[in-house]
DOMIDREN-104367 format. One record per residue (C-alpha): x, y, z. Coordinates in Angstrom, 2 decimals, always signed. Example, Ala and Ser with C-alpha at 12.3 -4.5 7.8 and 13.67 -1.06 7.14 Angstrom:
// residues 2
<r east="+12.30" north="-4.50" up="+7.80"/>
<r east="+13.67" north="-1.06" up="+7.14"/>
// end
This chain:
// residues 180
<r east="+67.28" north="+13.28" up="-2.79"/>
<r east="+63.62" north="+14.24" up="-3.26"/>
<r east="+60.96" north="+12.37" up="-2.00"/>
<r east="+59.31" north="+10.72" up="-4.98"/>
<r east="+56.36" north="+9.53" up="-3.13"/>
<r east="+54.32" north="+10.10" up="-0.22"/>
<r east="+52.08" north="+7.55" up="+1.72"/>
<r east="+49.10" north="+8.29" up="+4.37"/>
<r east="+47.64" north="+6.15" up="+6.40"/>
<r east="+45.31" north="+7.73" up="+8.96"/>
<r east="+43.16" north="+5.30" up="+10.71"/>
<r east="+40.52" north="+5.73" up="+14.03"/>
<r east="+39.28" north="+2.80" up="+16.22"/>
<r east="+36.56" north="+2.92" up="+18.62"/>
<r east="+35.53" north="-0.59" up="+20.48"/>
<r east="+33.32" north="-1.34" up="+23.25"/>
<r east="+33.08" north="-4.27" up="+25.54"/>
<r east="+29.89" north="-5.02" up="+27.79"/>
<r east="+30.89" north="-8.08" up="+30.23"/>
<r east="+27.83" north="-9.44" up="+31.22"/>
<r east="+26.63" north="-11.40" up="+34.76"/>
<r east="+26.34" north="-15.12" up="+34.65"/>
<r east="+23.14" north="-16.64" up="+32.80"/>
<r east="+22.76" north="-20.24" up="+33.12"/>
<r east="+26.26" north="-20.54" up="+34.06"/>
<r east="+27.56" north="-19.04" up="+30.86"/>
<r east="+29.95" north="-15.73" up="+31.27"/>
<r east="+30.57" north="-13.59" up="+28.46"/>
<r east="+31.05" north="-10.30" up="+26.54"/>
<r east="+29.20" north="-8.37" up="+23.97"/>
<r east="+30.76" north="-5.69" up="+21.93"/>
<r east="+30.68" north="-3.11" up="+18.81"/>
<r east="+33.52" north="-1.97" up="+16.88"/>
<r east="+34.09" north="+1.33" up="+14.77"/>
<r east="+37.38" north="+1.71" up="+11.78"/>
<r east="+37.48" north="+4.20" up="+9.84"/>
<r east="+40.83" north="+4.94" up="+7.23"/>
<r east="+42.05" north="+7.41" up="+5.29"/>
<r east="+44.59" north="+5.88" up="+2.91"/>
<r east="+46.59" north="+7.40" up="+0.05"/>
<r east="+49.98" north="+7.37" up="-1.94"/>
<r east="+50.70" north="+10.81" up="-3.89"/>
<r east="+53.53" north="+10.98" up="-6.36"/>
<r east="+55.72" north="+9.67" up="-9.07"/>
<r east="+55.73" north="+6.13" up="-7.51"/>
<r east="+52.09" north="+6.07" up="-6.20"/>
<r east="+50.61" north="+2.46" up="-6.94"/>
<r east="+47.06" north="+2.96" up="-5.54"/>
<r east="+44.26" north="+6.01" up="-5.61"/>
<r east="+43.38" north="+7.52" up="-2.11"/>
<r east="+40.47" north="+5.03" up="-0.51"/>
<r east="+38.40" north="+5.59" up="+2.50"/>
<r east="+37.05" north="+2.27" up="+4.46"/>
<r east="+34.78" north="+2.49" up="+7.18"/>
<r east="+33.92" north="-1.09" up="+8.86"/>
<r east="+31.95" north="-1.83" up="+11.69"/>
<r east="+31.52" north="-5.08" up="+13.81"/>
<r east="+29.97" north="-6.85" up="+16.55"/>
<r east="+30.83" north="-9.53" up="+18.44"/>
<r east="+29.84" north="-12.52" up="+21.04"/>
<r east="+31.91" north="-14.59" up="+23.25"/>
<r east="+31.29" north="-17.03" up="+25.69"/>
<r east="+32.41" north="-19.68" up="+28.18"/>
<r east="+30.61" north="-22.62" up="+30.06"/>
<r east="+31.99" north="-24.36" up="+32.78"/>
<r east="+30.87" north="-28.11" up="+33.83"/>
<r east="+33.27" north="-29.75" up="+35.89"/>
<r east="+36.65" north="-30.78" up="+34.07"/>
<r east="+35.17" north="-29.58" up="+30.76"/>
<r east="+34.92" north="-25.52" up="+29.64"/>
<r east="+33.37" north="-24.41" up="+26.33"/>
<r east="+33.78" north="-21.55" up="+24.72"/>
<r east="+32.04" north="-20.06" up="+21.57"/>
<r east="+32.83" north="-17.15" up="+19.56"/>
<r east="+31.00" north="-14.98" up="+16.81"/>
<r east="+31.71" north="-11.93" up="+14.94"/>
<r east="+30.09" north="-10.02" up="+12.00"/>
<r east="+31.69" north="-7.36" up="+10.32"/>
<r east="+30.45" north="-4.93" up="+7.83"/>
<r east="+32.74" north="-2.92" up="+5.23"/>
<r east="+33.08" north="+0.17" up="+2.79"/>
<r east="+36.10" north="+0.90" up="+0.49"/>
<r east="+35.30" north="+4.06" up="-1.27"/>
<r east="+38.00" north="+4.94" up="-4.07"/>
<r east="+38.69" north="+8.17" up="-5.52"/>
<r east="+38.84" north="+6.75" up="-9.33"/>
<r east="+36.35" north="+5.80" up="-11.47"/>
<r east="+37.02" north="+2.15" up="-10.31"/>
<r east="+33.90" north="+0.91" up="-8.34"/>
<r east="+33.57" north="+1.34" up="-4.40"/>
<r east="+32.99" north="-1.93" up="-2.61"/>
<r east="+31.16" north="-3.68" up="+0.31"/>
<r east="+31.78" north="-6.43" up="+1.73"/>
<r east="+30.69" north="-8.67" up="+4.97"/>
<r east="+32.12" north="-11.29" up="+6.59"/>
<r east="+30.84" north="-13.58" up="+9.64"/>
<r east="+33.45" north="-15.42" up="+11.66"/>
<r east="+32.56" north="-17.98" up="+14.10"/>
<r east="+34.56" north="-20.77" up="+16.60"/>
<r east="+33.24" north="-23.56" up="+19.24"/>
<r east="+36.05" north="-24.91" up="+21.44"/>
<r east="+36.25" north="-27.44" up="+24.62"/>
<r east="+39.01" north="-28.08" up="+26.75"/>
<r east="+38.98" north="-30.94" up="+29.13"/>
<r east="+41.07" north="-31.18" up="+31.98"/>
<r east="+41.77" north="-35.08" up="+32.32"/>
<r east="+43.98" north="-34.95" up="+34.79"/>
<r east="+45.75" north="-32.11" up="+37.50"/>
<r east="+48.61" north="-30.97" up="+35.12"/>
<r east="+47.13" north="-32.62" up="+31.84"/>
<r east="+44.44" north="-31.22" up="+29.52"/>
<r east="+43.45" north="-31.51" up="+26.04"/>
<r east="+41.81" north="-29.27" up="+24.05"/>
<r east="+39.67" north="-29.28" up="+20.65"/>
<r east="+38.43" north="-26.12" up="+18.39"/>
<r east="+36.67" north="-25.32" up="+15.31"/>
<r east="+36.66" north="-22.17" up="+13.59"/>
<r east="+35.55" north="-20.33" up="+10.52"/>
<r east="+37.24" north="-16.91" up="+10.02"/>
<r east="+36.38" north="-14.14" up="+7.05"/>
<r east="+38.56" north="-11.87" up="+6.43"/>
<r east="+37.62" north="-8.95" up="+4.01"/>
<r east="+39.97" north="-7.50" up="+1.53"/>
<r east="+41.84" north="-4.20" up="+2.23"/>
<r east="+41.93" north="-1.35" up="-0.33"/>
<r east="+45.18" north="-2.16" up="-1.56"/>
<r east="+44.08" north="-5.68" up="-2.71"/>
<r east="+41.30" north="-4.04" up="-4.46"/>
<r east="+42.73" north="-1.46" up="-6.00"/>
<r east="+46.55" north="-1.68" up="-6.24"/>
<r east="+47.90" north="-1.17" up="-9.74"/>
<r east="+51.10" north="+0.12" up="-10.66"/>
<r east="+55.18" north="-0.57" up="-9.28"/>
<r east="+55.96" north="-0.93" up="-5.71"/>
<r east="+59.29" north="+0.81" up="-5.40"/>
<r east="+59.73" north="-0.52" up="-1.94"/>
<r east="+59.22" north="-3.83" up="-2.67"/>
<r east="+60.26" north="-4.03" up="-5.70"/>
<r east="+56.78" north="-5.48" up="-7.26"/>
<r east="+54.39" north="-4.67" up="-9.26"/>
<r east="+50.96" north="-4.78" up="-7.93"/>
<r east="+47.77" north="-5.49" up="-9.30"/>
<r east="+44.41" north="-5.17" up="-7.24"/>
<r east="+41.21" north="-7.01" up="-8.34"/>
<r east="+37.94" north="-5.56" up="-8.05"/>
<r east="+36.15" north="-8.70" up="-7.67"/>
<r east="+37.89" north="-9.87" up="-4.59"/>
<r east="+35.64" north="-11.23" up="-1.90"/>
<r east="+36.23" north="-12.64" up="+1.65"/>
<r east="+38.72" north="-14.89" up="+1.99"/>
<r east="+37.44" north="-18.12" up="+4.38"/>
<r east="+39.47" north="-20.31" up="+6.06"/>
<r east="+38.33" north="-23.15" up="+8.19"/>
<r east="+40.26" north="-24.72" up="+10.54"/>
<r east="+40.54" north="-27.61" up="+13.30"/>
<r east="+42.51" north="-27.95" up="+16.36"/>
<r east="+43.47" north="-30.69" up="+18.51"/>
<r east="+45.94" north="-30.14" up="+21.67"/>
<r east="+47.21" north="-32.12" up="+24.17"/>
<r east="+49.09" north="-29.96" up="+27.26"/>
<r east="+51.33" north="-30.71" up="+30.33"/>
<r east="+51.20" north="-26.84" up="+31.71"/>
<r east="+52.60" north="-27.67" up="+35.59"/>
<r east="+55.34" north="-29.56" up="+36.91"/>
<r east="+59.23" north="-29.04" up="+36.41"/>
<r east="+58.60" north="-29.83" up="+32.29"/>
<r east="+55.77" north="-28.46" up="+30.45"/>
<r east="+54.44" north="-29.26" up="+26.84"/>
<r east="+51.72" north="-28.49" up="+23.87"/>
<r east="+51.53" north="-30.85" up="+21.19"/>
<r east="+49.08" north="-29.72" up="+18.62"/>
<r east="+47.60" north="-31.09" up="+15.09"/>
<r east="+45.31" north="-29.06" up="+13.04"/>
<r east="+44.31" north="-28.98" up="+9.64"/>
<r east="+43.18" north="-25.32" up="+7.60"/>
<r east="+41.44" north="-24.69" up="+4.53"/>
<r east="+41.53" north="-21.17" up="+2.75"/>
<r east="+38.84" north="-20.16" up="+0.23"/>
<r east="+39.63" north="-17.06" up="-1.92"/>
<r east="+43.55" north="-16.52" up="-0.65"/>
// end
């Protein structure tokens, strides 16, 4: 048998993480991170032009402590570029993710927990630019060009028992996802 198609996926990661010394009682970390991929699928079956996507991020997290209670807050912003070797148009895109959370612990083995969160996610090059049968999967797949970030926001509530001969997490949340 002859191979009718071959894929490439070639990706580099760099990421940094600065922990910084207690102000005001918060800890936390800072940090930067570099992706860049080379993607492509040559041959008969190929369902998508060779892209390159460089993103780059930063991020923010950090915890408070007052008593029974911590808090912790997260934030990220990410920055992309799909290039595409077709006259189909490259993209950018940027996406900001943020969260709050506090978990109180109400008594020794007992402690309940709420978070809120709003996560972007940015599309790959595959959702953009995807067009043609997916022998693997037996699909056809069609990118769009005018994807943006998809946005989900979500809430958590947990209760815990996490000591003792039984342990427990009972959780309810609700999400919402814009742009799936």
């Amino acid at each position: 048998d002859a191979v009718a198609t071959t894929f490439r996926n070639k990706a580099r990661d760099a990421r940094i993480e600065l922990q910084h010394h207690p102000i005001a009682g918060l800890r936390g970390v800072f940090g930067a991170q570099l992706t860049h991929r080379d993607f492509s699928a040559l041959g008969e079956e190929a369902y998508v032009e060779p892209t390159r996507t460089s993103s780059r991020g930063v991020f923010l997290l950090e915890e408070y402590r007052l008593g029974d209670l911590r808090f912790e807050a997260g934030l990220r912003r990410e920055w992309q570029r799909i290039e595409v070797d077709s006259a189909a148009p490259d993209r950018h895109h940027a996406g900001t993710s943020a969260s709050v959370a506090a978990t109180w612990r109400f008594a020794p083995r007992y402690s309940l927990g709420v978070s809120l969160s709003r996560s972007q996610r940015l599309p790959t090059a595959e959702e953009l630019y995807a067009n043609g049968l997916h022998m693997a999967t037996r699909t056809y797949e069609r990118g769009d060009h005018g994807l943006q970030a998809e946005t989900s926001r979500n809430l958590d509530v947990s209760l815990r028992k996490h000591a003792g001969s039984t342990t427990f997490e009972v959780t309810a949340f609700h999400n919402r996802v814009d742009n799936y």
